[in-house]
Each structure stands twice: as C-alpha cells, then as structure tokens.
VOGU-3710 file (C-alpha; in Angstrom, 3 decimals, decimal comma):
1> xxxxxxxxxx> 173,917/97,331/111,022  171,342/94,503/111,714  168,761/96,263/111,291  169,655/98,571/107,908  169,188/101,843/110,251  169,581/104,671/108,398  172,884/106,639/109,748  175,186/105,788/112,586  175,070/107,180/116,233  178,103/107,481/118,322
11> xxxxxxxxxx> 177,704/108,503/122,583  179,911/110,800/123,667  177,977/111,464/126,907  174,837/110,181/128,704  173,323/113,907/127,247  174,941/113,725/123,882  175,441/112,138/120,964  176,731/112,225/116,878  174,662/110,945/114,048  176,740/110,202/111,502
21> xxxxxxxxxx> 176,199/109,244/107,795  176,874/109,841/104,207  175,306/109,678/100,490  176,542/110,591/97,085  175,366/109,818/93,079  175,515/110,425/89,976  173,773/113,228/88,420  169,404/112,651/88,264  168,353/116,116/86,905  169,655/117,762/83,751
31> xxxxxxxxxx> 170,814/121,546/85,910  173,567/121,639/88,009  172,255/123,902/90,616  169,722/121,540/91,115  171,361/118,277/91,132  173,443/120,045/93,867  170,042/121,075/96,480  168,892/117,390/95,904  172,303/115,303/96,743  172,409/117,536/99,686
41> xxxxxxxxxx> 168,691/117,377/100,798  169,437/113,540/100,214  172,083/113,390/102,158  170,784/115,316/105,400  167,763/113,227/105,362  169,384/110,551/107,286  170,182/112,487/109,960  166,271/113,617/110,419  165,026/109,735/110,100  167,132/109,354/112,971
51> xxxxxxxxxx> 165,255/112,187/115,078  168,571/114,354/115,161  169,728/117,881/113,712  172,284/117,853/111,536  174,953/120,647/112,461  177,738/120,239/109,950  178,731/118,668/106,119  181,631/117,732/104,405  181,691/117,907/100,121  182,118/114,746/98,635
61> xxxxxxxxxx> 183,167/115,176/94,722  183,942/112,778/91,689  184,975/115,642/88,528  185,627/114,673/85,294  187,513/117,857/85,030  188,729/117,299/80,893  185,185/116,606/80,190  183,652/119,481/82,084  183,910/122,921/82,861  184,508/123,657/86,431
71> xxxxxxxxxx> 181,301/126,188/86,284  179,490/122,747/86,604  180,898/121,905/89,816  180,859/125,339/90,575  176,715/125,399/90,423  176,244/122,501/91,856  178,600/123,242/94,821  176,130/126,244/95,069  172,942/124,514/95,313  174,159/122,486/97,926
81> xxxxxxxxxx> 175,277/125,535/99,816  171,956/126,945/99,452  169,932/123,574/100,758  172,935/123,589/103,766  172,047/127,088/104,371  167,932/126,550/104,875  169,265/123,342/106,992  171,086/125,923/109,189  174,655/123,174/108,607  177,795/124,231/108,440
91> xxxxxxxxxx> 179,832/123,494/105,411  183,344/122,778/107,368  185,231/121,083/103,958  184,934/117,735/101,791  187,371/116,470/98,803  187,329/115,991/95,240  188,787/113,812/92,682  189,216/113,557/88,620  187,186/110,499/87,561  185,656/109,886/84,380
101> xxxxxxxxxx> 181,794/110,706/85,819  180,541/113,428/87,747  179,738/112,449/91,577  178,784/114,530/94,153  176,851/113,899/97,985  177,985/114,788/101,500  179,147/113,537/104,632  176,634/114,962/107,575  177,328/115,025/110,966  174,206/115,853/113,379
111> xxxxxxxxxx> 173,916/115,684/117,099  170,859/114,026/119,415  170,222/112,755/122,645  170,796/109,325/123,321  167,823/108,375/124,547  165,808/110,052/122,041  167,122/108,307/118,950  164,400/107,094/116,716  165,327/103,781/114,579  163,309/102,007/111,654
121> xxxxxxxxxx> 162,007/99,267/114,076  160,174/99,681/117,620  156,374/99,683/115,858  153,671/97,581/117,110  150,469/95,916/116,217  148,254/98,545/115,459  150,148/101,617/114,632  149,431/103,338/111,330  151,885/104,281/108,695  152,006/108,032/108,077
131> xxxxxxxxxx> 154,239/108,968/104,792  155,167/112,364/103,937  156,418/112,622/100,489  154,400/111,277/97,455  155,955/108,252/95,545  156,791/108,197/91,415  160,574/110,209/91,605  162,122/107,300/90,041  159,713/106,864/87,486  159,611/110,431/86,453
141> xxxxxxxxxx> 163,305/111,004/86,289  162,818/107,534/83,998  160,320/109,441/81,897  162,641/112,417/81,950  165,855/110,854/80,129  163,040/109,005/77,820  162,174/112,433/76,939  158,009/112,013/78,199  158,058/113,677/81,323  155,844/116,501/81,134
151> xxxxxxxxxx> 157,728/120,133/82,539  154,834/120,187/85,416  155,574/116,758/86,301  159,565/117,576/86,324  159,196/120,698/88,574  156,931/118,679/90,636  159,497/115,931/91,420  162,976/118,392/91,345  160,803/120,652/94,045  160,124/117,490/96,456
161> xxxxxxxxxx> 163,747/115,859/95,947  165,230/119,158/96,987  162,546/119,567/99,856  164,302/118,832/103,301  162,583/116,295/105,763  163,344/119,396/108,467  159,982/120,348/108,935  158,106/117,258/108,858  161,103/115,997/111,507  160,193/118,969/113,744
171> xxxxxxxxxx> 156,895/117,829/113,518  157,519/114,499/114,463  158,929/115,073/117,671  155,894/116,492/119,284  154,512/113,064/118,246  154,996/109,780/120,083  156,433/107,656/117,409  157,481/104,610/117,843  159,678/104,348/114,678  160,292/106,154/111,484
181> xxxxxxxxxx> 163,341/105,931/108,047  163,050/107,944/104,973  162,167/106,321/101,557  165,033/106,103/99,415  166,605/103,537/96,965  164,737/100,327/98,243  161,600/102,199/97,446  158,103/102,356/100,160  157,978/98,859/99,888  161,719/97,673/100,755
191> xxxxxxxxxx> 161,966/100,491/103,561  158,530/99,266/105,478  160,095/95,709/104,700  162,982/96,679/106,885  160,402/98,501/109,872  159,106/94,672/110,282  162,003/92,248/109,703  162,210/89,816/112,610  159,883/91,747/114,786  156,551/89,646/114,043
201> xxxxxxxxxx> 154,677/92,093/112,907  153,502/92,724/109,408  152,022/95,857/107,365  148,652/96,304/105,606  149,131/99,202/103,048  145,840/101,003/102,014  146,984/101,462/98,091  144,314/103,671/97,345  145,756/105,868/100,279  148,993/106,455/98,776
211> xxxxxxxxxx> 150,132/109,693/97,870  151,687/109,777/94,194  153,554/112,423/92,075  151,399/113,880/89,542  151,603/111,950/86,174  153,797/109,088/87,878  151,183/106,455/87,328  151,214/107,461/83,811  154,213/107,275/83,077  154,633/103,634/84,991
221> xxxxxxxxxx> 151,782/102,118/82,338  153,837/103,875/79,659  156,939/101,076/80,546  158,845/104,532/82,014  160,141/101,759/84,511  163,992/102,580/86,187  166,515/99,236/86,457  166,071/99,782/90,501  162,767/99,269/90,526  162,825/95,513/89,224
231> xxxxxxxxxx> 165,761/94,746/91,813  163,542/96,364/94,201  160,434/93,724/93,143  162,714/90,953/92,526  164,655/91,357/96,254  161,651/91,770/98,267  158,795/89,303/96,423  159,150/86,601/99,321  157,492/89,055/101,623  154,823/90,711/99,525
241> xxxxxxxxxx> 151,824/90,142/99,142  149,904/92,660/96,161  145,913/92,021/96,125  144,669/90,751/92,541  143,040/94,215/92,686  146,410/96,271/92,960  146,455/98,231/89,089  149,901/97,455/87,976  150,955/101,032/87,924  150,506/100,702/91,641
251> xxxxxxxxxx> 152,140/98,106/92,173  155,348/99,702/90,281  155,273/102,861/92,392  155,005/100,976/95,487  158,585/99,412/94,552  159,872/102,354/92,606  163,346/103,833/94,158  163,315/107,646/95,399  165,900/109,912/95,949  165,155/112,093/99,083
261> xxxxxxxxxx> 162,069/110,473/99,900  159,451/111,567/102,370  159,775/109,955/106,038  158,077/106,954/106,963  156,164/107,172/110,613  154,865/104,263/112,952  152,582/106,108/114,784  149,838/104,895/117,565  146,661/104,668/115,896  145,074/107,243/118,212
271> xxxxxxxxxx> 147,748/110,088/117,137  148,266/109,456/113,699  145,358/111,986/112,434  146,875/114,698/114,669  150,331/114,265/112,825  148,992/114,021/109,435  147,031/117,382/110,195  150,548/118,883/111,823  152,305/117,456/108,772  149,958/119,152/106,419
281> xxxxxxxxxx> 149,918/122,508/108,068  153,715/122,714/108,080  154,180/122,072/103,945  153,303/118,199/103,853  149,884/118,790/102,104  150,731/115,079/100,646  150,877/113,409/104,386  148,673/110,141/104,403  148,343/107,465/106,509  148,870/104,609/104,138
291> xxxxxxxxxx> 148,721/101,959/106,136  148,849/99,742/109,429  151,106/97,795/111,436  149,505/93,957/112,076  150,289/90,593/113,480  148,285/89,079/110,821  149,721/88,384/108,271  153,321/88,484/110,319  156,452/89,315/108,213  154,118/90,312/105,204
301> xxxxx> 153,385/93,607/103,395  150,205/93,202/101,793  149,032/95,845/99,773  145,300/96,091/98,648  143,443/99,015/96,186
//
C-alpha cells in the first residue's frame, strides 16, 4: 500500500501466487458494447503491470434498471465477454445492483510467481522510460461530450482503451525490467511520480518523445480540459518541474488522466531499444522511450520539449 502498487499479491506457495485487484466507472463512450471491452481491458490491466496472467473475473454492476433497458447492460455485459475472451479469463460470476447511474468494472484474479512480481519501484539511475500507449484519452473523451472530437480521433482513442496490455506484457518479460505500472487516472506524470517516491532518484522526460493520440493536442489548446486533469497538476506540482519551453498543450497531456493506459517500463539503458523494437513488432507501433531515470534532479520529474 506504501508504495500505490497497482493490484495486490497474495503467496500461496514458494511457486505460486494470486494477483488480485479491481476497477469499475461510470460510462466514458456513448455505445454500450464498447464501454463494456474498455472497463474490462481497464480492469485486467492491473494484473499485467504486475507481470502476472490474469485467469479469472467477476462482474461488478451499478443498473439504473427504471431508467434503462436491460439491452444496455445486456451489450455491455457482451463487450466485456468479448475483451475476457481475447484475455483467455474466465468469467466465474460478479453482482449487480439498482442505483440511480450506470456502473460497471470487474474484479480480476491472475496468478504469478513470487519471485517474479514486477512493482512500480525497483528503477535506477540510468534506466530509460519506455511507454506503450499514446497519451490524450482524457482529453478526447473531454472533446467528445463537448461535441469537437473528430470520428477519427474517437475510433482512435475507443480502439486503444479497449486494447489489452497482454501483448506488450508478454513482451516485457523477455526484457530485464526493473519496474513497470500502467497509466491510468493520475495520468504519465502522477504514475512516474509514484516509480520515484522515496527512492532518490528522479525522471527526465524527453517531451518531444512522447507519443500522443491524434488530434489530442488540439483539442487541449481548444480548453477540451477534463476536471482530473487539474487535480492531477494541482496534486503533483511540488515535484514537477516543466521547462519554459514545454507548449502548454504538452504540458496538459502529460497530466491528463487515461483510462486503460499503456504500461510504463524502467528499463536498463542498454535494452530499452530492443523492447521498443519488440513492442512495435507485436502492435505497439506507438512504443517510445520518453525518458530517463536520474539522480539529478532527485525526487523531480522534469519535463523538457
């Protein structure tokens, strides 16, 4: 808990162990199908930032059931069968309530071995920061509900939230990293906050490195700005440092929250091409290294353009 990690692991043996953890929202897309592939993509993810394989899922579901017809649930039951399905998870049951807004997520359960469990600190000086997943799905689902989101920049986004972290785990393991979490609510810069907290080490992002969702930085100079994304700023500002160069658009996607975000790697400077090039040949063509892992400046993320 001390360190934010992102799921829990219990040891049953000195060969085995769960990895346990759950997510669930509200509604971020406008089709149910969809909304149902992304809370479950967003939910497994945890499991793969931990270096396990998630094996089975329980429904977790919020129905306003006078408001809604149950073909809603219905559909977006389905797309979560569908993402659970690619995962090769088992959907073993869940349980539902009436409330007065639609909810829906999963509890995962995954297995790993207990000595290869990967948490979001064990970095040092000199690794680079490989990320897999362009930034901007806050900001676009902003844009979306302000009714400026552009349909290519909407399929873009729906297509990466629903995109599992599988393959880019797989990947991964024939890597050594030293540490890795997924991007999610506290945005790039509150997750790599969390990969350096109390270890003396601090990151230097390469902005101009940073893989973004097409139209995203448009849409951030346009004011499309979510409510998260300010908390995000406003928690972490002790502890970053944003060149006078930074373009302010950058500056907002670098804090902007994502829902089943790409993984974030701390990789040994000497490997981290070789896993960008893996990640890019298995369906990351967006895999960067965006940045490195310093003692100077210690406990700071400075981010330059």
């Amino acid at each position: 808990m001390e360190k934010a990690d992102d799921a829990g692991v219990y040891r049953i043996s000195d060969e085995l162990a769960l990895v346990q953890t759950l997510d669930f929202f509200t509604p971020i897309v406008d089709d149910p199908f969809d909304f149902g592939q992304v809370a479950a993509a967003n939910a497994l993810s945890d499991v793969y930032a931990m270096g396990g394989r998630p094996l089975t899922a329980l429904n977790i579901v919020c129905f306003p059931s006078g408001k809604m017809p149950l073909d809603i649930l219905h559909r977006v039951m389905l797309g979560a069968l569908e993402k659970l399905r690619e995962a090769e998870v088992t959907l073993v049951g869940g349980h539902s309530i009436d409330d007065a807004e639609l909810k829906f997520g999963l509890a995962v359960t995954g297995l790993i071995h207990p000595d290869h469990i990967l948490t979001n600190q064990g970095a040092v000086a000199g690794d680079r920061l490989v990320l897999t997943k362009p930034l901007g799905t806050g900001i676009v689902n902003t844009a979306l509900k302000g009714g400026m989101a552009s349909a290519i920049a909407v399929r873009e986004t729906i297509s990466l939230m629903a995109m599992l972290n599988r393959r880019a785990a797989e990947v991964m393991a024939r890597f050594p990293v030293h540490a890795v979490t997924d991007v999610t609510g506290f945005g790039l810069i509150g997750h790599a906050a969390e990969m350096v907290q109390g270890t003396g080490l601090g990151i230097r992002f390469y902005g101009d490195r940073i893989p973004l969702i097409v139209e995203a930085a448009d849409y951030a100079e346009y004011g499309m700005i979510p409510g998260g994304l300010h908390r995000n700023r406003k928690f972490w500002q002790s502890v970053v440092d944003i060149a006078p160069s930074v373009p302010r658009w950058l500056d907002d996607l670098v804090h902007d929250p994502q829902t089943s975000g790409g993984l974030l790697l701390a990789c040994p400077a000497g490997d981290a091409d070789a896993l960008v090039a893996a990640l890019q040949k298995q369906d990351h063509p967006w895999a960067r290294i965006v940045g490195e892992f310093t003692t100077d400046p210690h406990g700071i993320l400075h981010v330059s353009y």
